[in-house]
C-alpha positions in Angstrom: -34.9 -12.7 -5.4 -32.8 -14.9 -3.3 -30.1 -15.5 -6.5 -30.1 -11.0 -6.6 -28.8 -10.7 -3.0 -26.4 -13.4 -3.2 -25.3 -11.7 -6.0 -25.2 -8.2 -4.4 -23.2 -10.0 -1.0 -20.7 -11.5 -3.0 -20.0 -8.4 -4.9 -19.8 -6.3 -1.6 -17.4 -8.8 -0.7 -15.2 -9.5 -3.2 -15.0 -5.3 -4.1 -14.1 -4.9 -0.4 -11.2 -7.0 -0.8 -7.3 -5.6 0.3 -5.3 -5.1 -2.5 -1.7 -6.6 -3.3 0.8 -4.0 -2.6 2.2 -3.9 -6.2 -1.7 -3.0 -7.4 -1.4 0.0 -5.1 -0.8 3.2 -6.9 1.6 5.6 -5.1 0.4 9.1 -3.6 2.1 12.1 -5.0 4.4 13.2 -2.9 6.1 16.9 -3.9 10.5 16.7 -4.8 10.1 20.1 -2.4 9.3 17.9 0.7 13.4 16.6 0.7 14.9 19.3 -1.8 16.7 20.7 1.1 18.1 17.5 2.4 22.3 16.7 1.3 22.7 13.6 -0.8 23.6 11.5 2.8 20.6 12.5 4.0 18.5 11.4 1.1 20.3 8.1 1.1 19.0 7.6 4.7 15.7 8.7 4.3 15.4 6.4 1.2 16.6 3.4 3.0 14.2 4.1 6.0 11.2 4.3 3.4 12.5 1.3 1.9 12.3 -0.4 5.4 9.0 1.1 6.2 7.8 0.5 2.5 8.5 -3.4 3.1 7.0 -3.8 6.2 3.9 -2.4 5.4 4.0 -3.8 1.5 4.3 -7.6 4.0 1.2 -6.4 6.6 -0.6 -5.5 3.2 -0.4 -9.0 1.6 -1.1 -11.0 4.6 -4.3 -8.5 4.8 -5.3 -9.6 1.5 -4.3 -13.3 1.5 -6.2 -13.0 4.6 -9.3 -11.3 2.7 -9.3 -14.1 0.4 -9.5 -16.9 2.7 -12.1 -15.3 4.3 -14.2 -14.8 1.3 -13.6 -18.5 0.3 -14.1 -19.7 3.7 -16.9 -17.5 5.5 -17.9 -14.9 2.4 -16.5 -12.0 4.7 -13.1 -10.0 3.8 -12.0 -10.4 7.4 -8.9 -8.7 7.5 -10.5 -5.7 5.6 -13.2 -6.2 7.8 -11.3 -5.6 11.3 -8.8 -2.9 10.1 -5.9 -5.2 8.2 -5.9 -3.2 4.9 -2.6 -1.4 5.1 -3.6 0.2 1.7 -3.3 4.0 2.4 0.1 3.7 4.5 1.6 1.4 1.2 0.8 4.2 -1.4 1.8 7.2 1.2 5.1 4.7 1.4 5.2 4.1 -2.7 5.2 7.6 -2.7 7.5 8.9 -0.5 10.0 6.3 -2.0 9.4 7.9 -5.4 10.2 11.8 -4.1 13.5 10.9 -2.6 14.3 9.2 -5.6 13.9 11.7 -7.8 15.1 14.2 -5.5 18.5 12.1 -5.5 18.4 12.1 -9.2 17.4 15.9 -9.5 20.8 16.6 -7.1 23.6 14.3 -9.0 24.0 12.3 -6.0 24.9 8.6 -6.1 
């Protein structure tokens, strides 16, 4: 009995882990959303996501570098645990990065 709860507590705990930000699928974010944006425009907004994409992509690996320690240390994913997953924000971000690219590509621009 004892060896079926450890069992179940580790598996809560490993499954609740924060992902790595290249493991994170993007959401789908509609061309239509920056179709009506000029090429300059859809350079800056590209280099802003990138920015935004970056900082959250770095938040989201400390989150689980963090998770792992924790689990090692403690058996707890802390950092999932107290609100460090960043995972939603990373693929909204993966996303967004991947509209205005193809919007740029759709348009001709360079």
């Amino acid at each position: 009995m004892k060896f079926r709860l450890i069992a179940l507590a580790a598996t809560l705990a490993i499954s609740s882990c924060a992902k790595r930000p290249d493991a994170i699928v993007p959401v789908d974010i509609p061309m239509a959303a920056y179709s009506n944006q000029s090429c300059a425009g859809l350079a800056q907004e590209l280099l802003k996501e990138q920015a935004n994409l970056a900082a959250v992509s770095k938040q989201q690996n400390q989150a689980a570098t963090g998770d792992a320690i924790g689990v090692f240390l403690i058996g707890v994913p802390a950092s999932s645990t107290f609100g460090g997953d960043k995972e939603g924000q990373v693929a909204v971000s993966k996303g967004k990065v991947n509209a205005i690219e193809s919007t740029i590509k759709s348009k001709g621009c360079k």
